[in-house]
Every structure is written in structure tokens, then in C-alpha cells.
TIKE-35564 format. One record per residue (C-alpha): residue number from 1; residue in three letters; y, x, z. Coordinates in Angstrom, 2 decimals. Last residue first. Layout:
N
R     k     r        py        px        pz
R   NUM   ALA         Y         X         Z
...
This chain:
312
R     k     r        py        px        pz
R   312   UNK     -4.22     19.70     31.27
R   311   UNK     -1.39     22.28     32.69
R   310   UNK     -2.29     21.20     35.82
R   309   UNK     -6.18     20.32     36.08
R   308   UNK     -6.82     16.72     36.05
R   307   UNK     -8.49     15.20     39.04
R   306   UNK    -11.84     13.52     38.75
R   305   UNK    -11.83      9.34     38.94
R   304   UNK    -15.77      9.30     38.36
R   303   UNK    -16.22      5.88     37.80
R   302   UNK    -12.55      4.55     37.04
R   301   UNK    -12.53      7.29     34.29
R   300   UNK    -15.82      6.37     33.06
R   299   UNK    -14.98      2.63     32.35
R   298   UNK    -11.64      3.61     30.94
R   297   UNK    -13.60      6.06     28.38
R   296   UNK    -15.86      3.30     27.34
R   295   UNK    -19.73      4.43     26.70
R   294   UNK    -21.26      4.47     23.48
R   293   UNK    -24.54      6.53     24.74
R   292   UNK    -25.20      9.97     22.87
R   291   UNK    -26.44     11.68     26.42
R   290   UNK    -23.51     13.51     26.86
R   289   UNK    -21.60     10.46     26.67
R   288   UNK    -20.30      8.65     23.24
R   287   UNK    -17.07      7.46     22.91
R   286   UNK    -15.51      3.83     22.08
R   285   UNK    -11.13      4.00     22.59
R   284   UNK     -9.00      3.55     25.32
R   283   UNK     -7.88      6.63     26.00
R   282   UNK     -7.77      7.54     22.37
R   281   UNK     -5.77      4.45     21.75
R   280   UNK     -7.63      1.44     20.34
R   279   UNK     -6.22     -0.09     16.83
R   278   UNK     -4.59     -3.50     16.53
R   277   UNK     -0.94     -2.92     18.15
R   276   UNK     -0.31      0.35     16.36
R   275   UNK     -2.14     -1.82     12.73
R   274   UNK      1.57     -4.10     13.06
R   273   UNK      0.99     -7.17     10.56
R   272   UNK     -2.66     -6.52     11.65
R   271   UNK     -5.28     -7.42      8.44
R   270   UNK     -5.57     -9.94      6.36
R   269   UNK     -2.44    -12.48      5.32
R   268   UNK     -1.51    -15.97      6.36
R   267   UNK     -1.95    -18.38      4.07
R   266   UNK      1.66    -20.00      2.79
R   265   UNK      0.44    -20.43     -1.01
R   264   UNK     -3.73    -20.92     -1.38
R   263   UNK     -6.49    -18.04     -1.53
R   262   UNK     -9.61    -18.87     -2.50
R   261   UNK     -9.50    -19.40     -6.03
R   260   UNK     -7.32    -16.10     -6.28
R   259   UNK    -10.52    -13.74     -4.34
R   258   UNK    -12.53    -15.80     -7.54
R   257   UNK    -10.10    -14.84     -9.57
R   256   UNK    -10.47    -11.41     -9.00
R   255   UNK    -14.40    -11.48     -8.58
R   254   UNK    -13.98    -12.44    -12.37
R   253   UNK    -11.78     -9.77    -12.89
R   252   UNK    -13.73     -6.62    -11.38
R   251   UNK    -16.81     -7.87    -13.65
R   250   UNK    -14.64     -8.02    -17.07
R   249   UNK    -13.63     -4.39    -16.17
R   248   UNK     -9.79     -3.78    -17.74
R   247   UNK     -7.77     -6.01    -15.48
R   246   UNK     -4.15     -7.51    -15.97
R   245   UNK     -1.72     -9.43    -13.95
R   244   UNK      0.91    -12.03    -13.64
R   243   UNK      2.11    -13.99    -10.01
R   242   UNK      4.85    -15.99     -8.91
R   241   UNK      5.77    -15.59     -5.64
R   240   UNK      4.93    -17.96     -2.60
R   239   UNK      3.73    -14.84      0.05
R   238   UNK      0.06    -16.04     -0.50
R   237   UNK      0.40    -15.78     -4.45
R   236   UNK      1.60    -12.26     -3.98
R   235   UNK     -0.64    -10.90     -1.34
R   234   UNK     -3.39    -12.36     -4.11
R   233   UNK     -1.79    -10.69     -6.81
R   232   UNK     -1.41     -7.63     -5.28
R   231   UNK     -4.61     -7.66     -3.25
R   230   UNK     -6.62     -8.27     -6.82
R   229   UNK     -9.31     -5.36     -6.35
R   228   UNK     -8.59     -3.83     -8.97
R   227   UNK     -5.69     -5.33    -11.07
R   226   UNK     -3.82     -2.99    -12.51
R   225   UNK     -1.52     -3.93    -14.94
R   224   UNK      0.41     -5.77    -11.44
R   223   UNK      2.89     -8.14    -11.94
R   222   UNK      5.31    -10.26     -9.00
R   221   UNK      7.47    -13.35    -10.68
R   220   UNK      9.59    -14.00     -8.15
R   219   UNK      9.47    -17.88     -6.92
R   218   UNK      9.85    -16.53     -2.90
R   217   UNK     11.97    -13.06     -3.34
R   216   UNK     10.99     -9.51     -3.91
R   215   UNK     11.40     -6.34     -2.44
R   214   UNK     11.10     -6.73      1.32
R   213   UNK      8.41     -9.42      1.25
R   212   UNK      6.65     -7.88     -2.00
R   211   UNK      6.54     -4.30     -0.47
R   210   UNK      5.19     -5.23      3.04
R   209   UNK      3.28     -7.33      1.97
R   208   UNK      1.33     -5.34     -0.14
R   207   UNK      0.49     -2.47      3.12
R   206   UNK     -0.41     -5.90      5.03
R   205   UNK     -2.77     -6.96      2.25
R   204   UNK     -4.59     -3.50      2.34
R   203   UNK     -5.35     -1.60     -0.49
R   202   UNK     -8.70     -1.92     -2.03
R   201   UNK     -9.98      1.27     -3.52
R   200   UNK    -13.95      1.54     -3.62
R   199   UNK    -13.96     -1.88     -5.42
R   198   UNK    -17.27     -4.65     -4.60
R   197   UNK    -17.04     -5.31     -0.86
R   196   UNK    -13.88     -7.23     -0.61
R   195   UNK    -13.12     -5.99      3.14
R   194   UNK    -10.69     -8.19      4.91
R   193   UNK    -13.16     -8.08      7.45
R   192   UNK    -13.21     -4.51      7.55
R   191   UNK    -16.84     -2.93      8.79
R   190   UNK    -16.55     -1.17      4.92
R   189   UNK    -13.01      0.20      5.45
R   188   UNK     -9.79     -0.95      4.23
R   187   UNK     -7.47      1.97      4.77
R   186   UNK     -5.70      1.97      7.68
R   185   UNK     -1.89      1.12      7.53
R   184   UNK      0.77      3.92      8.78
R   183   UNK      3.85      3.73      7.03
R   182   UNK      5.43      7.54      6.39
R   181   UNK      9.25      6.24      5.38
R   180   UNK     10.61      5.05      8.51
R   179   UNK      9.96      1.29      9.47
R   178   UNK      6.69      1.34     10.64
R   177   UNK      7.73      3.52     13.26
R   176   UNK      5.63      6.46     15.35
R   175   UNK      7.05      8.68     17.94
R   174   UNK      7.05      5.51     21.03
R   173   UNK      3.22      4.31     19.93
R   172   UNK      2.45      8.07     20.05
R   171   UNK     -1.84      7.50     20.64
R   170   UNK     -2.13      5.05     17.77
R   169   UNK     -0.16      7.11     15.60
R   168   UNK     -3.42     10.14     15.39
R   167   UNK     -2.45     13.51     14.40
R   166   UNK      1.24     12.61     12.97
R   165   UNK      3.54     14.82     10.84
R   164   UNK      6.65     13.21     10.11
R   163   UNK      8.97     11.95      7.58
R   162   UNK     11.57      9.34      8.50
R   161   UNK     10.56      0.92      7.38
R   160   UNK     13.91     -0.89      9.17
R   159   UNK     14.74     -1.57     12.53
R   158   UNK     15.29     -4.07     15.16
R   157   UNK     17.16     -7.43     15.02
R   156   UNK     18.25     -7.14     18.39
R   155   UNK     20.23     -4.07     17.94
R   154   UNK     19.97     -1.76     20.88
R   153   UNK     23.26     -0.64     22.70
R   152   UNK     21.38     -2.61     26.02
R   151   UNK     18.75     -0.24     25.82
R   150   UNK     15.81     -1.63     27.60
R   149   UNK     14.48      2.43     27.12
R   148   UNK     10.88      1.10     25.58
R   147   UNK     10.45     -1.61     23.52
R   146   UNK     14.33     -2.74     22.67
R   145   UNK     15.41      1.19     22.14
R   144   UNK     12.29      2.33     21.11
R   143   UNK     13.16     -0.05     18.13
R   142   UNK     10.81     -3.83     17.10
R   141   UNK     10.57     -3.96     13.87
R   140   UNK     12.67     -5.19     10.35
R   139   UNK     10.43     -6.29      7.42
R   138   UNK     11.70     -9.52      6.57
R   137   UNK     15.42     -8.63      7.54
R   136   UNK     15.73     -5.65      5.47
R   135   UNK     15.20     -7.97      2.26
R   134   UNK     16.27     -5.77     -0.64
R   133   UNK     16.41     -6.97     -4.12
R   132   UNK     18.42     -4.78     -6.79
R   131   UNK     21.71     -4.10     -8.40
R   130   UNK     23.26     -0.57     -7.42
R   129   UNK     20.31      1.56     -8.51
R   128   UNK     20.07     -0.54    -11.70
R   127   UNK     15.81     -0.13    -12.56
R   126   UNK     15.01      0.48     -9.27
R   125   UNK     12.00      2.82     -8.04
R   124   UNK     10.19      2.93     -4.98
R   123   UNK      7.45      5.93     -5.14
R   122   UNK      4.11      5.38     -2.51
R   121   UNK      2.05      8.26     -2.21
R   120   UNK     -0.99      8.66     -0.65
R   119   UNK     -2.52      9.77      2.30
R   118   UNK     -5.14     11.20      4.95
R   117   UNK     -6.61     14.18      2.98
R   116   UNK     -8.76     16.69      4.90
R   115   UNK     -7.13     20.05      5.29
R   114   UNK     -8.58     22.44      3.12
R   113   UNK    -12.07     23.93      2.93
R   112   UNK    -14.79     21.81      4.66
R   111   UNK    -12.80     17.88      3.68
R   110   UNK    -13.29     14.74      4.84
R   109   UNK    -11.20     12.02      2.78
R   108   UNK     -9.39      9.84      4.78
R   107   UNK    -10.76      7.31      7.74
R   106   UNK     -6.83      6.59      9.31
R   105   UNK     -4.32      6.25      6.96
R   104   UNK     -0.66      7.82      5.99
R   103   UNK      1.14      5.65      2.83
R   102   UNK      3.75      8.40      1.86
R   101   UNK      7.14      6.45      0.97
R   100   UNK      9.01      8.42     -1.80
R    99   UNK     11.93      6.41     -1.66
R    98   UNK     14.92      4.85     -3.57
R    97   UNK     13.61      5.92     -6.95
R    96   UNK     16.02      5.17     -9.61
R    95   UNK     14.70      4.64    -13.16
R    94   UNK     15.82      6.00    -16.47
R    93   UNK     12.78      6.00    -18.32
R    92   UNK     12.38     10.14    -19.21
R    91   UNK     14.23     11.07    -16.12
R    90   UNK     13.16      9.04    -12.91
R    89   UNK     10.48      7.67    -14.39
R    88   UNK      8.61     11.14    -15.63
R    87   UNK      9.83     12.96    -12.89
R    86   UNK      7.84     10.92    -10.46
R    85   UNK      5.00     10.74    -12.63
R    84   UNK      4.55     14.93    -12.67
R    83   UNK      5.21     15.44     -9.20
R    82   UNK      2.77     12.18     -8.32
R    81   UNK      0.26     14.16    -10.68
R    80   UNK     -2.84     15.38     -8.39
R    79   UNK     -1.29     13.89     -4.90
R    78   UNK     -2.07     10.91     -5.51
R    77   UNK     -0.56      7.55     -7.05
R    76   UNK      0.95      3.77     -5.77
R    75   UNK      3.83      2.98     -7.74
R    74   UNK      6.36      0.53     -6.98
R    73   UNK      8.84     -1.02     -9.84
R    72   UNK     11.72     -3.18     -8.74
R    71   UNK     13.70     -5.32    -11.33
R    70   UNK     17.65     -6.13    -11.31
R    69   UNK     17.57     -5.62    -15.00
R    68   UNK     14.22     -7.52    -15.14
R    67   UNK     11.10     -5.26    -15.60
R    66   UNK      9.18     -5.86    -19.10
R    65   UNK     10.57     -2.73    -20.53
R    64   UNK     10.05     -0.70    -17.03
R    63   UNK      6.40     -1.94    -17.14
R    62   UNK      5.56     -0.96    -21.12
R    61   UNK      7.16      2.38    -20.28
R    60   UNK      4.94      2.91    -17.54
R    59   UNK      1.93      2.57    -19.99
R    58   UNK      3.10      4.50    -22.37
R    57   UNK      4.11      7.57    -19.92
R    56   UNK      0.90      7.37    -17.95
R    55   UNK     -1.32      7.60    -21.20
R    54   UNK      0.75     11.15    -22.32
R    53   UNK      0.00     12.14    -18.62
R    52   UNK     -3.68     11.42    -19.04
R    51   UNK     -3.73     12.96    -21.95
R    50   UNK     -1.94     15.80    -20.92
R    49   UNK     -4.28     16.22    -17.71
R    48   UNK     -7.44     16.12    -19.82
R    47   UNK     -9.25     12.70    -19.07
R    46   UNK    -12.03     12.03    -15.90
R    45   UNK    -11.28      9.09    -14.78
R    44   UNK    -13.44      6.97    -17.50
R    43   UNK    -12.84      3.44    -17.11
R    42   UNK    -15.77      0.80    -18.01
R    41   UNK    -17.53      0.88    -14.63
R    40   UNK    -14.94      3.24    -12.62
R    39   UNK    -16.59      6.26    -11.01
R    38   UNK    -13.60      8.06     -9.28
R    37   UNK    -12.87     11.05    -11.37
R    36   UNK     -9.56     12.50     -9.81
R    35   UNK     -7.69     10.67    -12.71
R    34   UNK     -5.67      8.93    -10.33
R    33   UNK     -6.46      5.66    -11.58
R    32   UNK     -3.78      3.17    -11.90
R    31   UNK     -1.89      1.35     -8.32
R    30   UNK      1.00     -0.36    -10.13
R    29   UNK      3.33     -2.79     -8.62
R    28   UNK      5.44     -4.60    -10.71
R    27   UNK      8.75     -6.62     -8.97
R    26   UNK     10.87     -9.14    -10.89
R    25   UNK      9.16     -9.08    -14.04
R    24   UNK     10.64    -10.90    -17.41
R    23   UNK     13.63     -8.42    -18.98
R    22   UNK     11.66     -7.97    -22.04
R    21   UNK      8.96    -10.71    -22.97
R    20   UNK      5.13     -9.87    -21.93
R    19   UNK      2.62    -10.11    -24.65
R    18   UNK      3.40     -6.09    -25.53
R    17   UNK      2.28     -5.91    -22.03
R    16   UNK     -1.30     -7.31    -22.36
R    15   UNK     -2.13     -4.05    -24.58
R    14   UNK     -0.98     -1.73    -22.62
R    13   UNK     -2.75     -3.83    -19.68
R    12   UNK     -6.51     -3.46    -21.46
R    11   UNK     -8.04     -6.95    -21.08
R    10   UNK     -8.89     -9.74    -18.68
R     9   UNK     -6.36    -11.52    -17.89
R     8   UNK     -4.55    -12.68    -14.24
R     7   UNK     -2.97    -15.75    -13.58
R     6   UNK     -0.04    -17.64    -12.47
R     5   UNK      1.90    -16.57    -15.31
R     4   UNK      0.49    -17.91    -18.72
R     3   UNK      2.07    -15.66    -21.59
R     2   UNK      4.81    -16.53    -24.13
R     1   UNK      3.23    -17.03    -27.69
């Protein structure tokens, strides 16, 4: 009995697969637990490595079966066993990756003893890595050349989404590019509008569209076995594609479809289609004075106008 599309079920996704046909998905994007012992309500994130490798490599086998020929497969994972996964696809299921895309935000995980963690990892497979969808043109940005230099040699249509090292983007709008491999969203914070409120682990729509608008087509059937916090298959149904996923917690899914219910085809999505633009340089940005009062650094520059010291 072929599965409805359009919707998202409740139930275990290895299970839910073996519903889905061979050859059906245009684009899956996965975003499992990272076994790093986040407190799920009916997952437990704490398994032995193996086991949660051994898990991994059924589950991803059930998405590369169900991908289309000409099928894309992103997958969102940390640091812990991205090695490991990436391997595992590129070798054991035959897949292509095209990039490893690290996903840098702003309000990471503080840390006493290492350096605190301010990413993820994005991996952008193919199933044929000479047949696949790529639509440079609906993710394409404004160059240094256009924004900055007025370089005549610049193309007008811009650039694409190179690995760097960046303290804080919004202060080097000219050394930072959406288009190069590290993308810089923020991560969807409590004061976030777009905020859902009930999973720890919402991605952002923008970070979704990006990856459905370049890698997918309008009327593509978009699937995601997990569905969390439903951006995927919201971003999806927004952006015009068709949409299939799967969700483990019987509370997570309801407030799923209820984030579906209120979304309709063509709305625009949440969150800054270009966060540089959105987010306060330091310069610019809410401090506190000696005395612990939110004062405006602009405001106390023009007050007190003190020469810098050279070298400063």
C-alpha cells in the first residue's frame, strides 16, 4: 500500500521506510541524534558507539534505497561520529559527497576545558555523482567584487555557498560568504521568533532553505526520518515541494502537524535570508557600562569621542 506524501507519521522511520518504494525521494535530509545524550522523551541517546553505528548504517541504508537515482541525501551530525558516518556512505553505500559544509553559529556550547563548540557538520552526498540537481542560481550572493571594490570584472549574478576560521562574521562582512562552504546561520535561540518552543534542536528555516532551494526542484518529493522539530518539512512545503516524513515521539508529531497546519505553499520563510545583514556588529552592538547599564556603544562613542591609541 503506497504511502500518503504530503504528510508526516508517527512511528519509528526504519520501520516507515520499508513503506517507501525504491527510487521515490528526490532530496532526504536527516538530522538523527548524535548520541551525545540529549534528553529525548521516548529516545534514549545514550547507546554504545557500535550500536549506535550498527543503527546508523540501517537506517541510512533505508534512505539511499528510497533515494531516486538522481537523488540528494544531506546529513546534519556532530563531531562525535561524522568521521565514522561519512565513511560509512561514501564506501559501504556507494554515495558521493560533494561537500562537507560545517554549519558555524553564534550562542554554541560553553565550554571551561576545550574550546567551546560553535558548529556542526553538514555532508552533501549524491547518489550518481555526475547526475544530480543543482540550482546555483537560487542561492547565488552578492561578491566583494559587486559590494565592495565596484569591480567592473564582477559577475552580476554573484556567487555561490571555502573553509575558514571566524571569531565573530558579523564584524568581517567583506572575509565572510554565505556561499563558501562554512555557512554562518545562528542557531534558533529561545528570544527567536521563529522559535518553536518545545525541541532543544530546531534548525533554522533559512539553513533548510538553503539546501532544498539549491538541491531540489518545485514538485520534489523532499523526506526527512527525522522529524523533530518539523523545519524540514515545513521549509519544504513552503518552498512548493512535496513533502514525506517520520517522527518517533507521538508529542513532537502532533506539534509537527500543527507547525504544517499553519504553514501554506509560497509563505515566506523565518529568519534573515542573509543573518550578516540581521545581526549587530560589535561596534554597534548592546553593552553594559561600568555600572551594569545596557548602554549603546555608538551612543558612548559620540559622547566621549576619546582618541584611539596607535597600534589600538
Amino acid at each position: 500500500m503506497p504511502i500518503e506524501l504530503d504528510a508526516l507519521h508517527q512511528g519509528d522511520c526504519l520501520a516507515g521506510m520499508r513503506c517507501i518504494d525504491d527510487g521515490t525521494v528526490d532530496l532526504a535530509f536527516a538530522d538523527p541524534p548524535f548520541n551525545i545524550g540529549y534528553d529525548y522523551d521516548v529516545y534514549d541517546d545514550r547507546r554504545h558507539g557500535d550500536d549506535y553505528l550498527d543503527w546508523c548504517r540501517d537506517w541510512t541504508r533505508e534512505v539511499v534505497r528510497v533515494l531516486k537515482s538522481t537523488g540528494t541525501f544531506w546529513l546534519a551530525i556532530g563531531d562525535e561520529f561524522a568521521a565514522e558516518l561519512k565513511v560509512m556512505l561514501t564506501r559501504e553505500h556507494g554515495l558521493t559527497c560533494r561537500n562537507w559544509v560545517v554549519w558555524y553559529y553564534t550562542f554554541g556550547v560553553n565550554c571551561k576545558a576545550k574550546f567551546s563548540r560553535s558548529h556542526a557538520h553538514l555532508f552533501y552526498f549524491v547518489k550518481d555523482g555526475k547526475t544530480f540537481t543543482f540550482n546555483d542560481g537560487a542561492i547565488r550572493v552578492p561578491s566583494a567584487r559587486q559590494l565592495v571594490y565596484g569591480d567592473s570584472r564582477a559577475n552580476p549574478q554573484g556567487r555561490l555557498p571555502d573553509d575558514t576560521w571566524i571569531l565573530r562574521p558579523q564584524d568581517l562582512t567583506d572575509g565572510f560568504h554565505p556561499d563558501e562552504d562554512t555557512w554562518y546561520f545562528p542557531r534558533v535561540c529561545g528570544t527567536f521568533k521563529e522559535r518553536a518552543g518545545w525541541h532543544g534542536c530546531q534548525m533554522p528555516e533559512q539553513l533548510l532553505g538553503r539546501i532544498i532551494k539549491s538541491t531540489s526542484n518545485e514538485g520534489d518529493l523532499v523526506f526527512d526520518p527525522f522529524g523533530g522539530s518539523g523545519t524540514t518539512l515545513t521549509v519544504a512545503k513552503k518552498l512548493k515541494r512535496r513533502f514525506l516524513g517520520f517522527e518517533l515521539s507521538e508529542e513532537y508529531a502532533a506539534r509537527i502537524n500543527k507547525r504544517l497546519a499553519a504553514a501554506r505553499p509560497g509563505d515566506p520563510l523565518d529568519g534573515a535570508a542573509e543573518p550578516l545583514v540581521s545581526a549587530p556588529s560589535t561596534a554597534d552592538g548592546v553593552r553594559l557600562d561600568e555600572k551594569g547599564d545596557r548602554q549603546r556603544a555608538a551612543a558612548r562613542r559620540r559622547l566621549k569621542k576619546q582618541p584611539q591609541l596607535p597600534g589600538l
